[in-house]
C-alpha positions in Angstrom: -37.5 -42.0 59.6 -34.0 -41.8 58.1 -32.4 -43.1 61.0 -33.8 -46.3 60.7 -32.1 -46.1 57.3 -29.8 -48.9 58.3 -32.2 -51.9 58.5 -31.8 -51.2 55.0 -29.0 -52.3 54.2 -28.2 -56.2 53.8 -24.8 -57.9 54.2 -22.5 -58.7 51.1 -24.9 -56.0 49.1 -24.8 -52.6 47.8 -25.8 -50.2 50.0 -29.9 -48.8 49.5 -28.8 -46.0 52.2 -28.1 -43.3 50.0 -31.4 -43.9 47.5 -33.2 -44.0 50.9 -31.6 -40.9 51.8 -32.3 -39.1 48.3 -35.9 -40.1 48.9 -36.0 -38.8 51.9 -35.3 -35.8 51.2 -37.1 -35.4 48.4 -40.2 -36.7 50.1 -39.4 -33.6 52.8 -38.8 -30.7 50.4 -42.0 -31.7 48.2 -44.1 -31.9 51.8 -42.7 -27.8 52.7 -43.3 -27.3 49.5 -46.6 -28.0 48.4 -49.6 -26.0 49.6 -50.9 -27.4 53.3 -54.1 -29.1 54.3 -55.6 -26.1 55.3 -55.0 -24.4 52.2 -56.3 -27.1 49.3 -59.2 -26.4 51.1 -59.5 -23.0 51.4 -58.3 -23.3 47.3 -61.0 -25.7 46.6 -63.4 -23.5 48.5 -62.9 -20.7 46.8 -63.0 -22.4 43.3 -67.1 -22.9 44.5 -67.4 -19.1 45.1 -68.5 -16.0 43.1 -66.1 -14.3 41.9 -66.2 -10.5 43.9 -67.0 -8.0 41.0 -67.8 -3.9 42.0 -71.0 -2.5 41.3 -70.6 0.0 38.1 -70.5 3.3 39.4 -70.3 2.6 43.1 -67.4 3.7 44.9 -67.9 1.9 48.5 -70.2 -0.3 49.9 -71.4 -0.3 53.5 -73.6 -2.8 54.8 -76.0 -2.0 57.8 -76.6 -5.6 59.7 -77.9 -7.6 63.0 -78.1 -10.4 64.7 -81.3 -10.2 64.9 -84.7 -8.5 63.8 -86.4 -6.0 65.9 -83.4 -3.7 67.3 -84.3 -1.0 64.6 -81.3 -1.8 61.7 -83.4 -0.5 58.8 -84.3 2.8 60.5 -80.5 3.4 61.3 -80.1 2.2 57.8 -81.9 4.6 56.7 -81.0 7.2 58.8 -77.4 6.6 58.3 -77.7 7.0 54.5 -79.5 10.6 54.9 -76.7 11.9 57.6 -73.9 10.8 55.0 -75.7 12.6 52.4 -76.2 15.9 54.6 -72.9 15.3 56.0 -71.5 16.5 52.7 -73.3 17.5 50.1 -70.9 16.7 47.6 -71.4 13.3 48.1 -73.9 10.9 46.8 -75.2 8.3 48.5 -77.7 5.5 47.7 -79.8 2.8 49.6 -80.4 -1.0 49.0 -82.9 -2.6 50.5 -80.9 -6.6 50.8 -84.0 -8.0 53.0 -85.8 -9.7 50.6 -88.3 -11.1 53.0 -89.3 -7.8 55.2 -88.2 -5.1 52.9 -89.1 -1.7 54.6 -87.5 0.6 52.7 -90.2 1.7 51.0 -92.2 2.8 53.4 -89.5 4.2 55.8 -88.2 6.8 52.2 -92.0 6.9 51.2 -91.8 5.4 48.0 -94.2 3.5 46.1 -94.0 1.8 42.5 -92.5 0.4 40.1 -88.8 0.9 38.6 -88.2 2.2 35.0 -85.9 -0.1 32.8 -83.3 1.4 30.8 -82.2 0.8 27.3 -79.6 -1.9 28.6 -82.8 -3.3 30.6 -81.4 -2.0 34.0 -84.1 -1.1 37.0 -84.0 3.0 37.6 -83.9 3.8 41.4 -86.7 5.3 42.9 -85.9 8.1 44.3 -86.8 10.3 47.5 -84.6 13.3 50.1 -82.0 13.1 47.1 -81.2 9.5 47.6 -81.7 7.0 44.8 -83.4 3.4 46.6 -83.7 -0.1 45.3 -85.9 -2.9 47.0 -88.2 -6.0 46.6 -90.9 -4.1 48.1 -91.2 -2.0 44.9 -91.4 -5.7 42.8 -94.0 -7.0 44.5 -97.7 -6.0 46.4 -97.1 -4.1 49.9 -98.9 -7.0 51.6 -98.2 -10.1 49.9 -95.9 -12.3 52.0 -92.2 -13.4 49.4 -92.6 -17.1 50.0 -89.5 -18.1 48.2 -87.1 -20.9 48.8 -83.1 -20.6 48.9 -82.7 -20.0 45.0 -85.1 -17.5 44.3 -84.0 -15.8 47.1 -80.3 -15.5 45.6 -81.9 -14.9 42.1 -83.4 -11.4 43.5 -80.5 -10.9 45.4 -78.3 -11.2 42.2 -80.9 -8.7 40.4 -81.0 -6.1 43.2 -76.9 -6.3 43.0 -76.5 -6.1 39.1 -79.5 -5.4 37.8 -80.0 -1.4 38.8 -78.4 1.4 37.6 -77.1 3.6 40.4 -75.4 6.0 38.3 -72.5 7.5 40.3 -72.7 7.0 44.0 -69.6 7.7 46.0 -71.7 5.4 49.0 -74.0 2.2 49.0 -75.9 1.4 52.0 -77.2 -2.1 52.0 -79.8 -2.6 54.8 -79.2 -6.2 55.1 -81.8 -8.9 56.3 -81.1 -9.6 60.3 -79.3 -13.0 61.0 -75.9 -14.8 59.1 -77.7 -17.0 56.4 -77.6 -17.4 52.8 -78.5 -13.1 51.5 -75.3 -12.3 53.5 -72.9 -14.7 52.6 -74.2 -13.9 48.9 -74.0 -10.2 49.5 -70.4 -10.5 51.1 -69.4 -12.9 48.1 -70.3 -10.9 45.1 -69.4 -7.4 46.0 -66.2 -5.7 47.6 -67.9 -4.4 51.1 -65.9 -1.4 52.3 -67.2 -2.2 55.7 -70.2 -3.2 57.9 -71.8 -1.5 60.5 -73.3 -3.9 63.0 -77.3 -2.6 65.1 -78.3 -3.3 68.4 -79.9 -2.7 71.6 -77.5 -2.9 74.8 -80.5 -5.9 75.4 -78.2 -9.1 76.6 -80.0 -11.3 73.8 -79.8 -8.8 71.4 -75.6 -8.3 71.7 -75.5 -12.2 71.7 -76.4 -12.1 68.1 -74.8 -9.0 67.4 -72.0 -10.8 68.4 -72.3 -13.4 65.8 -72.8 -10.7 63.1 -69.7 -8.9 63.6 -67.8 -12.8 63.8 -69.7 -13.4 60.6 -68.2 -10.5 58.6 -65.0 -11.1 59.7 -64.7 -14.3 58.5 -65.7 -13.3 55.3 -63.0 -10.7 55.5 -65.4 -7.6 55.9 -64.1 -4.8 57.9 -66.3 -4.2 60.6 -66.3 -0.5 61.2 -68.0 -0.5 64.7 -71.5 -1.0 66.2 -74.4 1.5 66.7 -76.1 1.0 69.9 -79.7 1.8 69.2 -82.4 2.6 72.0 -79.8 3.3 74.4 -81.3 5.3 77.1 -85.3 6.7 76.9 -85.6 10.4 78.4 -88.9 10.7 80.0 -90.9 14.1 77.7 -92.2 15.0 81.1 -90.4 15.2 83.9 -86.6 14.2 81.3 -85.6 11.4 83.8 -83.5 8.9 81.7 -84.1 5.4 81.9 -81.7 2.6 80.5 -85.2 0.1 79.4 -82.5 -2.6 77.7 -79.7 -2.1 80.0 -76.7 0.3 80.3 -73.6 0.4 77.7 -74.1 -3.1 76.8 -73.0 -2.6 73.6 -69.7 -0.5 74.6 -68.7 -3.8 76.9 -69.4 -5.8 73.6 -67.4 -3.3 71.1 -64.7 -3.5 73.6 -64.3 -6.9 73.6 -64.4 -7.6 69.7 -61.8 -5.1 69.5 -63.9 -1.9 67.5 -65.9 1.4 68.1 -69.4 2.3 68.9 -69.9 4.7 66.3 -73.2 6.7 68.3 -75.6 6.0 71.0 -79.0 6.5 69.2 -82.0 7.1 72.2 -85.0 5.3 72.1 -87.3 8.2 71.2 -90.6 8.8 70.0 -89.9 11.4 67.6 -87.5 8.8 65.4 -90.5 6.4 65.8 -93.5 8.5 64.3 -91.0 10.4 61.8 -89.9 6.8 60.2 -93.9 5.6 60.4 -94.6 8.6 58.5 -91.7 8.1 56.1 -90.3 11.7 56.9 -86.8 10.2 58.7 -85.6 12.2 61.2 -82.4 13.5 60.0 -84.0 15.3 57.2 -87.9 16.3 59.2 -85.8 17.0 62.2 -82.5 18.0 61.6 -81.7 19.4 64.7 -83.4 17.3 66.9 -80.4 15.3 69.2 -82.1 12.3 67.7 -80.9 13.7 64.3 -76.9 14.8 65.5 -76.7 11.1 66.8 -77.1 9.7 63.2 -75.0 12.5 61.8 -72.3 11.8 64.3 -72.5 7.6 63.8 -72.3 9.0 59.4 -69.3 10.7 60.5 -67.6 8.4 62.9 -68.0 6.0 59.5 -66.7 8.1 57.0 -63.8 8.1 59.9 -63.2 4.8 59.8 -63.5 4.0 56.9 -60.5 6.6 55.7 -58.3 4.8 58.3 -58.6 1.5 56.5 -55.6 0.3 54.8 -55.7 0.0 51.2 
């Protein structure tokens, strides 16, 4: 401290109070000068990162994700992609299938086969409803299980990202795996993401995780455009009484809380269950079923959102 400065100085001698003094001061402007402790590491950190480059030809990227598996994020996915796409036709709108390990894309569009390459050696989306789609499931057998480790799985992640020619699409979907592990970090760190919309059930467990999803992207600095609440409420085809089988407006409680929207309240209905088992989705086989508005209205509520973005 400089007011201990004075121990410094010895009887009969020259003064070392003002070189203490002078190196004080310069030890305190180079301190609030120099970058803190906090940021040489988020500088080193990033040095270790991929360097965010856009997809050629995509405008925005929206990423479909969970917490977990099982609350029905591929069919809204899915869904999602075709209600943008009838939302306005003058868009164009394409669909990545990011879940490398349970890729369902393909059935849920009902497509089968291989890509085409290019001249420049780039995959050709296959194509179904007017929406170009890109997955693993169309490089590898329907049934045999991708028993990769951590490498390969960035490898295809890396070819599903640069590796395909979209063409011009003014919207991406990414159906991403469930969970926060290595695909989304490596999704979220090559690409600009316009925004993610997070999938679940109003199920306590199930917004636990969802939870961690929407804390996941925003630590990455992905905008999280709101949450979907899927099998909200199931209306009995008989008699019409509703029942809430996962709980009542779990998911609102949870939006609330983090601060966003719920972007639709999607039923749990078996007309959206046989029409994505068949690969006919329900927004385009049923179009004006209320099953079909809901996705419609969540498409809308995201092309809302994401105009009121800054930037």
């Amino acid at each position: 401290s400089c007011n201990t400065a004075h121990l410094l100085s010895v009887p009969g001698e020259k003064s070392v109070l003002p070189v203490f003094i002078n190196y004080c001061v310069r030890f305190k402007a180079s301190g609030s000068e120099g970058p803190t402790l906090q940021e040489r590491q988020r500088q080193h950190m990033a040095r270790g990162l991929p360097r965010q480059r856009p997809i050629p030809g995509v405008k925005q990227v929206i990423v479909v994700a969970s917490g977990k598996g099982g609350v029905g994020k591929s069919t809204t996915a899915v869904n999602l992609a075709l209600g943008l796409a009838a939302n306005d036709l003058e868009k164009s709108v394409g669909l990545l299938d990011a879940d490398v390990y349970g890729p369902s894309i393909p059935k849920l569009m009902n497509l089968r086969g291989n890509p085409e390459l290019t001249d420049k050696n780039l995959m050709r989306p296959l194509v179904n409803f007017g929406i170009p789609c890109m997955s693993m499931g169309f490089l590898v057998e329907d049934t045999a299980p991708v028993v990769w480790r951590g490498l390969m799985v960035m490898s295809a992640i890396e070819k599903l990202l640069r590796q395909v020619d979209w063409g011009t699409l003014d919207y991406l979907v990414v159906d991403m795996p469930p969970g926060t592990g290595d695909v989304q970090l490596s999704v979220t760190q090559n690409i600009p993401i316009a925004g993610a919309v997070v999938v679940s059930t109003p199920q306590d467990l199930a917004l636990l995780d969802a939870r961690r999803g929407a804390e996941m992207f925003r630590k990455v600095n992905v905008p999280v455009l709101g949450l979907i609440q899927n099998m909200s409420v199931f209306q009995c085809p008989k008699c019409q009484h509703q029942s809430h089988i996962f709980g009542a407006d779990g998911a609102r409680e949870l939006a609330e809380s983090l601060g966003v929207e719920v972007l639709a309240d999607i039923p749990l209905h078996i007309n959206i269950r046989e029409t994505s088992d068949s690969g006919r989705p329900v927004v385009v086989s049923s179009p004006e079923s209320p099953e079909a508005r809901a996705y419609r209205r969540a498409a809308e509520e995201v092309v809302r959102r994401l105009a009121s973005l800054p930037g």
